[in-house]
Structure formats: structure tokens, C-alpha cells
N, CA, C and O atoms as CSV, one atom per row, in Angstrom:
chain,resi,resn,atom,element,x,y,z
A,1,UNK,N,N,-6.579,17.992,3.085
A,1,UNK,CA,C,-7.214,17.148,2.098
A,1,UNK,C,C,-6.694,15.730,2.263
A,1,UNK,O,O,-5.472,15.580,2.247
A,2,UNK,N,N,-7.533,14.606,2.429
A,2,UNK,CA,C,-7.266,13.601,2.135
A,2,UNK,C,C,-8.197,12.355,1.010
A,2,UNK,O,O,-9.327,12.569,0.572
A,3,UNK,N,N,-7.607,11.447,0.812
A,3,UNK,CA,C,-8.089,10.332,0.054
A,3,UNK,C,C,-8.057,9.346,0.467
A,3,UNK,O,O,-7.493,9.046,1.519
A,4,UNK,N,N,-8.833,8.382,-0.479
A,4,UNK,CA,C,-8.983,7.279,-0.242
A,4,UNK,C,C,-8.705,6.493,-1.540
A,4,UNK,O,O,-9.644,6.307,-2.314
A,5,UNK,N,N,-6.989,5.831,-1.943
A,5,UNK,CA,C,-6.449,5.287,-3.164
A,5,UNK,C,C,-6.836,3.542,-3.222
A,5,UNK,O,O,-7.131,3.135,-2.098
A,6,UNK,N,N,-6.883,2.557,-4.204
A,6,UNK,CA,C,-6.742,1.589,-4.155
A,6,UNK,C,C,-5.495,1.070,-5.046
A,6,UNK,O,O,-5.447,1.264,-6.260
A,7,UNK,N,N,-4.379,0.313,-4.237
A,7,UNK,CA,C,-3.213,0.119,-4.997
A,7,UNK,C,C,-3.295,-1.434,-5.022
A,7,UNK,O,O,-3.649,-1.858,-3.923
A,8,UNK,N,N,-3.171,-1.982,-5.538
A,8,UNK,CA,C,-2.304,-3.574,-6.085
A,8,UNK,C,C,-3.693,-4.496,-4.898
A,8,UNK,O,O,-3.627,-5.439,-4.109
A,9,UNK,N,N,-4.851,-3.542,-5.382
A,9,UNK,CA,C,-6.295,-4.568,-4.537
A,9,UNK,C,C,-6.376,-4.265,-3.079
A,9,UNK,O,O,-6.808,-5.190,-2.390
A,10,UNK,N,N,-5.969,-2.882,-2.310
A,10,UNK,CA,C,-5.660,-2.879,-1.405
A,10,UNK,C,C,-6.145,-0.741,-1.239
A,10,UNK,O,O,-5.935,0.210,-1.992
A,11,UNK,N,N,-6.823,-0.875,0.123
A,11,UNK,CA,C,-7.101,0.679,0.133
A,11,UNK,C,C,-6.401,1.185,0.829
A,11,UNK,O,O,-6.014,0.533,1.798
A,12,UNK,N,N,-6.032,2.258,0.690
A,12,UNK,CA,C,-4.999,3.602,1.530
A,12,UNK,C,C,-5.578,4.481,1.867
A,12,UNK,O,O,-6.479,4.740,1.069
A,13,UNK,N,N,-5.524,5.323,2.942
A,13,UNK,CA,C,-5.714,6.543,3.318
A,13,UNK,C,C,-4.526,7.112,2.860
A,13,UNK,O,O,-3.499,6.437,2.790
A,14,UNK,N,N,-4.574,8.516,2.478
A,14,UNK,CA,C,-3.524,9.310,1.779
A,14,UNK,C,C,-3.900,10.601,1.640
A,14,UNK,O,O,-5.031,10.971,1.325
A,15,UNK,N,N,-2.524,11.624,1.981
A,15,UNK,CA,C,-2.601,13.252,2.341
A,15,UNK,C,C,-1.362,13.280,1.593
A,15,UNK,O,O,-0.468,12.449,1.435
A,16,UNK,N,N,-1.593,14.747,1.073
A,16,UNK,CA,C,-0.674,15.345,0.412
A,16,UNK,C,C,0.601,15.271,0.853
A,16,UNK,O,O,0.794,16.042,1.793
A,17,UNK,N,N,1.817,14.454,0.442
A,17,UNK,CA,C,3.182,14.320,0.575
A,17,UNK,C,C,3.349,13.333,1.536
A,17,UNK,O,O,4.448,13.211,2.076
A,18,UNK,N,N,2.324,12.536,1.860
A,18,UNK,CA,C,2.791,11.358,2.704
A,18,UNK,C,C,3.248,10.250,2.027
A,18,UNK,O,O,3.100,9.780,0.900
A,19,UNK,N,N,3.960,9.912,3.221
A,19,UNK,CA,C,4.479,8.285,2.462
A,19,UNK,C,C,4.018,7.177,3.125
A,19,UNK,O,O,3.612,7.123,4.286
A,20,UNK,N,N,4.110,6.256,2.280
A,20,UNK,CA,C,3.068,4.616,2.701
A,20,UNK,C,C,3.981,3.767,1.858
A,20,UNK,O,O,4.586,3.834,0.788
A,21,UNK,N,N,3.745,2.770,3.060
A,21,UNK,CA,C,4.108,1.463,2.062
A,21,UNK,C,C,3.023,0.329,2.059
A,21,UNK,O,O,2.206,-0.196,2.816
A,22,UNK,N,N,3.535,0.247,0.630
A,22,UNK,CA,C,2.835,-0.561,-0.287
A,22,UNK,C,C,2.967,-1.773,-0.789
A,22,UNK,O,O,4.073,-1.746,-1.330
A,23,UNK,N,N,2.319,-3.256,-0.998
A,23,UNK,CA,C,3.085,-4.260,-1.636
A,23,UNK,C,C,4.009,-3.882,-2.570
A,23,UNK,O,O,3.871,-2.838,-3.208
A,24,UNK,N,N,5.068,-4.725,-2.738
A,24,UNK,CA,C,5.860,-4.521,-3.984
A,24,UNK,C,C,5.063,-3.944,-5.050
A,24,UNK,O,O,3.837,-4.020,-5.130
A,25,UNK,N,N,5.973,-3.265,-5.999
A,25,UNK,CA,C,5.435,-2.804,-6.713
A,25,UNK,C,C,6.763,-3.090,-7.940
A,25,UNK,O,O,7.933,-3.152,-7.562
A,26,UNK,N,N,6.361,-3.252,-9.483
A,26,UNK,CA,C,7.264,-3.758,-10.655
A,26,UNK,C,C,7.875,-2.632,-10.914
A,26,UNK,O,O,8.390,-2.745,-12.026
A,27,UNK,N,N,8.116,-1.443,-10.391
A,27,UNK,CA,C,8.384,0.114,-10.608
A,27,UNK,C,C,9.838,0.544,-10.327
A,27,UNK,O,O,10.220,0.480,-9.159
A,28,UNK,N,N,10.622,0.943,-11.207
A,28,UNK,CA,C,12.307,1.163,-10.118
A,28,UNK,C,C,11.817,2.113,-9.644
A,28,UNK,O,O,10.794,2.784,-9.786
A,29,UNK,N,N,13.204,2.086,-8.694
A,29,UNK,CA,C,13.396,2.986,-7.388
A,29,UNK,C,C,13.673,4.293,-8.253
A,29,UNK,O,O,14.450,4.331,-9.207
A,30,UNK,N,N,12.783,5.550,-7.688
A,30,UNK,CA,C,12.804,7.073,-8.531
A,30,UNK,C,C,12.046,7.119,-9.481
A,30,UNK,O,O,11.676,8.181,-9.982
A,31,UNK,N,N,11.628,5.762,-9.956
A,31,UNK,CA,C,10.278,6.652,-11.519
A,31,UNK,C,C,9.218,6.860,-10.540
A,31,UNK,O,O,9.301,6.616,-9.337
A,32,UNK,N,N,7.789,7.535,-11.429
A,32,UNK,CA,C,6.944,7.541,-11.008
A,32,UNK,C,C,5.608,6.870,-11.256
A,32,UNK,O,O,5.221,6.634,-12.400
A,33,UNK,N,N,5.136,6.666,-10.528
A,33,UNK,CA,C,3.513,5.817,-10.843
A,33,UNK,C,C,2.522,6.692,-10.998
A,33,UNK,O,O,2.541,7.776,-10.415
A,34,UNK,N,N,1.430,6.282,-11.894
A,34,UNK,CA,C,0.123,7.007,-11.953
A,34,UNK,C,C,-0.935,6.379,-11.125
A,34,UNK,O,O,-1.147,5.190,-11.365
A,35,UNK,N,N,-1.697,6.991,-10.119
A,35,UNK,CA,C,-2.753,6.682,-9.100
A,35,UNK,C,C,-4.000,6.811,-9.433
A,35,UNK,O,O,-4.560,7.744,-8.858
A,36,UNK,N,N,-4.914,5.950,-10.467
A,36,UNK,CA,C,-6.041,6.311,-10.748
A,36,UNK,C,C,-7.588,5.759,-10.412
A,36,UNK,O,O,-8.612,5.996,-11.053
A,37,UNK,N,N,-7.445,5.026,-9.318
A,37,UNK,CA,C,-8.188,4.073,-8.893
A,37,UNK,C,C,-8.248,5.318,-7.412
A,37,UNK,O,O,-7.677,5.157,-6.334
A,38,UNK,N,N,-8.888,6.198,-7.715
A,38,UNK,CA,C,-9.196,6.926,-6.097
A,38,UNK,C,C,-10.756,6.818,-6.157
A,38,UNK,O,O,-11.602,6.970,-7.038
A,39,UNK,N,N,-10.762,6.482,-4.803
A,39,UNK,CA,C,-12.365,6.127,-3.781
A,39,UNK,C,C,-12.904,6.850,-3.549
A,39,UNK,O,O,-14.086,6.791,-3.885
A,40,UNK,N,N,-12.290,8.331,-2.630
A,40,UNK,CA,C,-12.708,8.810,-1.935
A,40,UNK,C,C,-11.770,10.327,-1.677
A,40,UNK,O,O,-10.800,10.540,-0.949
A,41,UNK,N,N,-12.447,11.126,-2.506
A,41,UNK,CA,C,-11.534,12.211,-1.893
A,41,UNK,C,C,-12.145,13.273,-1.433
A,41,UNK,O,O,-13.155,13.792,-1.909
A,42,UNK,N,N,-11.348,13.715,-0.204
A,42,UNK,CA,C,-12.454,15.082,0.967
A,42,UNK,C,C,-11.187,15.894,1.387
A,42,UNK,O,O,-10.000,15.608,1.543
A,43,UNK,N,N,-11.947,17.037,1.506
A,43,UNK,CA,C,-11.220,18.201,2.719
A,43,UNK,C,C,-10.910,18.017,4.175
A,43,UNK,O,O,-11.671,17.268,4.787
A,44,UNK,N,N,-10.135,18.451,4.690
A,44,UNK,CA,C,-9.446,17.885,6.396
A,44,UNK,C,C,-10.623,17.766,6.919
A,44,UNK,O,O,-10.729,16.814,7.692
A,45,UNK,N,N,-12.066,18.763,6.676
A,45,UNK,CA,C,-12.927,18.902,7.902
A,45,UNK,C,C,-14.074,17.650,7.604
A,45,UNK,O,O,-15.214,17.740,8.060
A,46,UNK,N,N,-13.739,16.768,6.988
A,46,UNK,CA,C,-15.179,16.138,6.346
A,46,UNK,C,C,-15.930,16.730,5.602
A,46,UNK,O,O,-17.072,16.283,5.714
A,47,UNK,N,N,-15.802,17.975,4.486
A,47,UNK,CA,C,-16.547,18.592,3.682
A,47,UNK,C,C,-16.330,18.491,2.160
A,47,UNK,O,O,-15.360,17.844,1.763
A,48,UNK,N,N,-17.096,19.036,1.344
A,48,UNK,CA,C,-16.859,18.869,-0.078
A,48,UNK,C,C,-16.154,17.474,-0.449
A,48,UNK,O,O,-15.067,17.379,-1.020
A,49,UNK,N,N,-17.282,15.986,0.146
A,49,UNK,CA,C,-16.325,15.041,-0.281
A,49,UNK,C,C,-16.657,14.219,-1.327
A,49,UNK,O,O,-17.642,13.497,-1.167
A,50,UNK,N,N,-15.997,14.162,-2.459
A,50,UNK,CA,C,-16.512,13.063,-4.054
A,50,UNK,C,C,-16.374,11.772,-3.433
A,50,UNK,O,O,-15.375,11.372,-2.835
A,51,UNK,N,N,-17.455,11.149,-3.619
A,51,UNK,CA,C,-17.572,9.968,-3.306
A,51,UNK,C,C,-17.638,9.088,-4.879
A,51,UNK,O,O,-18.633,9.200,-5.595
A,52,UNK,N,N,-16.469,8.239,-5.274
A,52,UNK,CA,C,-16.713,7.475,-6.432
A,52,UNK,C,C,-17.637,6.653,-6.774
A,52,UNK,O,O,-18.159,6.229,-5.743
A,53,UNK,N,N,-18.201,6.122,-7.870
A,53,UNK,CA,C,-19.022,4.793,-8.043
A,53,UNK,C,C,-18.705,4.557,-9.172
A,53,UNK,O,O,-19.345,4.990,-10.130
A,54,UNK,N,N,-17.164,3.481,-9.331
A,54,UNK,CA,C,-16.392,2.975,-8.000
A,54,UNK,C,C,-15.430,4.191,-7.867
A,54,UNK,O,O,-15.244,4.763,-6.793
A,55,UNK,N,N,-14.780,4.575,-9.143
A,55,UNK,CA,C,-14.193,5.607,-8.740
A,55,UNK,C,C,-14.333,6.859,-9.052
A,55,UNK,O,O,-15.299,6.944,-9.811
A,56,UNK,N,N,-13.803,8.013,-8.831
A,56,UNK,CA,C,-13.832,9.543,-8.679
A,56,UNK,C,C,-13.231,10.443,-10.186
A,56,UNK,O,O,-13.524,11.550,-10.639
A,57,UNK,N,N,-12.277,9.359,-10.649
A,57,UNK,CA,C,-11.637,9.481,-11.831
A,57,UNK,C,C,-10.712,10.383,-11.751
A,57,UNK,O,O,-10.014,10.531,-12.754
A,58,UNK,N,N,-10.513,11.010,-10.869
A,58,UNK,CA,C,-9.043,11.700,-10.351
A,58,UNK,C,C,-7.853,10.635,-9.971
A,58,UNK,O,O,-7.773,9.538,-9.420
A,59,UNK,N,N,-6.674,11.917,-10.794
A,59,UNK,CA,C,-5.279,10.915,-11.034
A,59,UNK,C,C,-4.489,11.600,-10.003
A,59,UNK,O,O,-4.652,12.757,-9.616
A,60,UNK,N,N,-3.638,10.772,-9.616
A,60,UNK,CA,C,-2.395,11.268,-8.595
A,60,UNK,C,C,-1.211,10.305,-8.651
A,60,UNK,O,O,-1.138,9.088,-8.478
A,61,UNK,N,N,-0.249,11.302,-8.968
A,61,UNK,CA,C,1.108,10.595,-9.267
A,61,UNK,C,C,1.858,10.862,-8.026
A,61,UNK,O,O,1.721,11.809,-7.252
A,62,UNK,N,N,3.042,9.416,-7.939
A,62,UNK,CA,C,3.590,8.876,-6.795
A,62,UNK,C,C,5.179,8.756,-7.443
A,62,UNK,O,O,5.503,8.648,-8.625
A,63,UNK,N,N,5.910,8.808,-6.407
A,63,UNK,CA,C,7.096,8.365,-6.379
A,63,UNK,C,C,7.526,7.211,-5.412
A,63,UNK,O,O,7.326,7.102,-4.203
A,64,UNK,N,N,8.241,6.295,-6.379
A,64,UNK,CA,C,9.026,5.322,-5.724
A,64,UNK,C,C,10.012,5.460,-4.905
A,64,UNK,O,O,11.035,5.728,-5.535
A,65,UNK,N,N,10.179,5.402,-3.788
A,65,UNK,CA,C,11.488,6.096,-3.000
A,65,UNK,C,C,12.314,4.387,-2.415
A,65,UNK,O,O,13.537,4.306,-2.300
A,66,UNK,N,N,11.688,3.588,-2.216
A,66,UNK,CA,C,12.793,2.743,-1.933
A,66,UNK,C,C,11.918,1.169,-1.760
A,66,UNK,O,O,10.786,1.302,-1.296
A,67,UNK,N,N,12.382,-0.391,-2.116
A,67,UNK,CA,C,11.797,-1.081,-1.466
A,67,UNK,C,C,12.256,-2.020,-0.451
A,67,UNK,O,O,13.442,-2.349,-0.473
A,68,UNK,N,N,11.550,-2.448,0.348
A,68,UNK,CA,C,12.228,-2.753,1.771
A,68,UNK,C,C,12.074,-4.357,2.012
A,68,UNK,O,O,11.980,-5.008,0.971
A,69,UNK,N,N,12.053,-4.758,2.680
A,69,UNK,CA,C,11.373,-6.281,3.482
A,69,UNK,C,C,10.989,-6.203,4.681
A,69,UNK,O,O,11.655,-5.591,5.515
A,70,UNK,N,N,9.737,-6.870,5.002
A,70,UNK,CA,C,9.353,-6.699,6.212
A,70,UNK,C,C,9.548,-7.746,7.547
A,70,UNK,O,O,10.049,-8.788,7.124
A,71,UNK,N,N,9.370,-7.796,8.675
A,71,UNK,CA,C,9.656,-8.569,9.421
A,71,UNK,C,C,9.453,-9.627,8.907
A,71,UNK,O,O,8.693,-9.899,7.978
A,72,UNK,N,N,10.267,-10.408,9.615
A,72,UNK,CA,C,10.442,-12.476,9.643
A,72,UNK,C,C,9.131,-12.621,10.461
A,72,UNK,O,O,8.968,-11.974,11.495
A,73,UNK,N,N,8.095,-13.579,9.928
A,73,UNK,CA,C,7.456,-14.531,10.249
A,73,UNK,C,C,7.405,-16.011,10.528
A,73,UNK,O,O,7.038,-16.733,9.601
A,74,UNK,N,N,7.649,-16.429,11.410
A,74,UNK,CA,C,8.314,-17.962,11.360
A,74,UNK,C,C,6.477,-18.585,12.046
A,74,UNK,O,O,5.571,-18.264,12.815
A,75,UNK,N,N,6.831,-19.470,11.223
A,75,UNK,CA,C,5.306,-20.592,11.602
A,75,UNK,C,C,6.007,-21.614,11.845
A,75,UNK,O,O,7.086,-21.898,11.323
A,76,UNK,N,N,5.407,-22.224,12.668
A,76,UNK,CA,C,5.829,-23.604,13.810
A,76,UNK,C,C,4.628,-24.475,13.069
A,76,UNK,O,O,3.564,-24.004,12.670
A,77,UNK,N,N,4.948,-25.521,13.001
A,77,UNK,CA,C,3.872,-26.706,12.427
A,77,UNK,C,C,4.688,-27.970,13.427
A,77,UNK,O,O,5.887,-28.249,13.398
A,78,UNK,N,N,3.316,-28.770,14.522
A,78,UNK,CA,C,4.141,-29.575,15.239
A,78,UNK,C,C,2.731,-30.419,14.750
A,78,UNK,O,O,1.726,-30.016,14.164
A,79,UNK,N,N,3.241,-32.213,15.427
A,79,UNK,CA,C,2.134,-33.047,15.014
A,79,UNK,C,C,2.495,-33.919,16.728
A,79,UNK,O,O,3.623,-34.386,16.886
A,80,UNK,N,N,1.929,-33.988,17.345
A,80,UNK,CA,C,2.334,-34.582,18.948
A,80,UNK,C,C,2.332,-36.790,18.461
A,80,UNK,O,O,1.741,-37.352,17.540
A,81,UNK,N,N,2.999,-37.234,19.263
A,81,UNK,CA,C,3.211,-38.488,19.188
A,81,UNK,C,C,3.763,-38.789,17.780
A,81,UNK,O,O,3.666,-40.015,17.724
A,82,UNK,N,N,4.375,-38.300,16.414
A,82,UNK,CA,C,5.048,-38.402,15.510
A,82,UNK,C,C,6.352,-38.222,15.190
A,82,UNK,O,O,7.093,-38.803,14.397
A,83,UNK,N,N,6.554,-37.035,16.175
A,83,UNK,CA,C,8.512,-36.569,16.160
A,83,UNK,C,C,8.082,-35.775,15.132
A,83,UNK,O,O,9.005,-35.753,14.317
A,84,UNK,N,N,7.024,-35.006,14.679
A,84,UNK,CA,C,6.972,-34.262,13.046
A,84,UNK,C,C,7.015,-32.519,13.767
A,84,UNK,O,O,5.924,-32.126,14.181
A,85,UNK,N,N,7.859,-31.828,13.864
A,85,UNK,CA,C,8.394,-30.333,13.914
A,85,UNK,C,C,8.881,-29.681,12.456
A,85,UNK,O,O,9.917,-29.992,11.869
A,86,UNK,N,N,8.048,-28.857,12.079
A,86,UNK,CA,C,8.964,-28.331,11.181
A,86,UNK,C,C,8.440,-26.260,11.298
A,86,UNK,O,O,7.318,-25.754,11.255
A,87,UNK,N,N,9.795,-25.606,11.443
A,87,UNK,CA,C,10.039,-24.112,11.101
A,87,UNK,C,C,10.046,-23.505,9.781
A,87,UNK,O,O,10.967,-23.829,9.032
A,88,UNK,N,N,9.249,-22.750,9.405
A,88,UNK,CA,C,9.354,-21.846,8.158
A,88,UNK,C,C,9.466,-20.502,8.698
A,88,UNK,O,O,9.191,-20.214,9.862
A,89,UNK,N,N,9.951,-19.546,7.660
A,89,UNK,CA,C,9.953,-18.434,8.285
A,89,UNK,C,C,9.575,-17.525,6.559
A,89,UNK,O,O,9.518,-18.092,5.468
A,90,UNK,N,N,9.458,-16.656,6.714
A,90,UNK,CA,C,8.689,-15.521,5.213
A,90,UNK,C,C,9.530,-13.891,5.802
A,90,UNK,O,O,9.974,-13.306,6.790
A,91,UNK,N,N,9.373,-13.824,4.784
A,91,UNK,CA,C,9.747,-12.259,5.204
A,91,UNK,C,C,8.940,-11.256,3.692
A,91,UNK,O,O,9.429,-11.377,2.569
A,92,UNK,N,N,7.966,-10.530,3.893
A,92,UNK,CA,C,7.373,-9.913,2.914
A,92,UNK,C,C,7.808,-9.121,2.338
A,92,UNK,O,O,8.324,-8.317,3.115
A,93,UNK,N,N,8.042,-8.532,0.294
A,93,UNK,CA,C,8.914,-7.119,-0.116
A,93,UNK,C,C,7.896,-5.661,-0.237
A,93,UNK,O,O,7.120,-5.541,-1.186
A,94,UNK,N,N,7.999,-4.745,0.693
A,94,UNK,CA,C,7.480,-3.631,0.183
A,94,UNK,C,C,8.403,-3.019,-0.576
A,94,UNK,O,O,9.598,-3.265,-0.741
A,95,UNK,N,N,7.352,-1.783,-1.231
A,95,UNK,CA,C,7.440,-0.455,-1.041
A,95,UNK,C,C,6.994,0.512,-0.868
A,95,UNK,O,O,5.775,0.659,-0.961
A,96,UNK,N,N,7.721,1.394,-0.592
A,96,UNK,CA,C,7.778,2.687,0.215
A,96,UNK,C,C,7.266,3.720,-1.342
A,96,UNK,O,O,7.821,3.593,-2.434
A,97,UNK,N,N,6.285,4.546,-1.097
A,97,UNK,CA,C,6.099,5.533,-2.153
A,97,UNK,C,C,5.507,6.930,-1.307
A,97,UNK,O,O,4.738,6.974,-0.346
A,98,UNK,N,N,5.995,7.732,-1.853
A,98,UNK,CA,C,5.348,9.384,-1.675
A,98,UNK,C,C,4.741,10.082,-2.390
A,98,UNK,O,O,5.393,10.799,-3.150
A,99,UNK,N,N,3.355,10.139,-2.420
A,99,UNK,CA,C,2.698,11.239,-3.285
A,99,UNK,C,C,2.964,12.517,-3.334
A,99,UNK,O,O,2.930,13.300,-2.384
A,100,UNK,N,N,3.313,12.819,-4.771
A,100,UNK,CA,C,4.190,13.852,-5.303
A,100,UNK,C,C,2.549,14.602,-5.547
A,100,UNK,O,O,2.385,15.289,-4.539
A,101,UNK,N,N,1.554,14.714,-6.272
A,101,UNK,CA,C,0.583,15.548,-6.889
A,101,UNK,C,C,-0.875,15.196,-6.288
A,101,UNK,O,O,-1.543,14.181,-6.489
A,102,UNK,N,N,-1.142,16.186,-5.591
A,102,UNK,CA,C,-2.816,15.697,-5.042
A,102,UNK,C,C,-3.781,16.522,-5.853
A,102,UNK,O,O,-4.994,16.394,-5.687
């Protein structure tokens, strides 16, 4: 069985006990979230699948297991004949969650 969740404006594919990461989320580490914005949910083979409009109204609760940061992004901004160089760099916060109930 899988789905199709929308979290924080953003769609997931999702199977029973997998984990994904997700934008940050305002949630500590170990509570759980309620998942009620599902799209799309079907059987492994492509059969018996609810298609929402928009959604299906099936809930699925998640656990917070940890949040992380993601790679450094550094952007270069140059301007030629000015001497103007300048480096930024970002680094994005996930998290990591596991669906506990499908």
C-alpha cells in the first residue's frame, strides 16, 4: 500500500513505516503529528485506488524522529570590471519523520 500525503505545501510518496524527510516541522523530537491532507491512496499493484477531490479524508499519524540540516549551498555573485565578489552560503533544517499508522 502506498500514498500520496501533502505536508507543509509539498507532496510525498509514502508506504507503511517509511521514513522521509520533510521541511522543518514546529513538532519536538518523539511527539506525534496527524497526516490529514492525503491525495492519493492505492494498493502495491495499482488497484483499489481513492483518488481525493482534493482530499481522501483519511488520517495517518507520524512520528518525529529527529531534525537535521542539509547540505551547504554557497552562491557566488561576481560583477566583472567592479572588484564586486561576494560568497553566501545556506544550509536548509529538516525533518526526518516515520509513519507510525497507515
Amino acid at each position: 500500500m502506498f500514498a500520496v500525503v501533502e505536508i507543509s505545501g509539498k507532496q510525498y510518496k509514502v508506504s507503511p513505516k517509511s521514513k522521509i524527510i520533510v521541511d522543518l516541522l514546529e513538532t519536538e523530537i518523539g511527539k506525534s503529528i496527524e497526516i490529514d491532507k492525503v491525495l492519493l491512496k492505492c494498493e502495491d499493484d495499482g488497484s483499489n485506488c481513492q483518488v481525493g477531490q482534493p482530499y481522501t479524508g483519511d488520517k495517518f499519524t507520524a512520528k518525529v524522529l529527529e531534525n537535521i540540516k542539509g547540505d551547504k549551498i554557497r552562491v557566488f555573485k561576481f560583477k566583472p570590471k567592479t572588484r564586486y565578489a561576494r560568497t553566501k552560503g545556506h544550509r536548509q533544517n529538516y525533518s526526518v519523520i516515520e509513519l507510525d499508522t497507515f
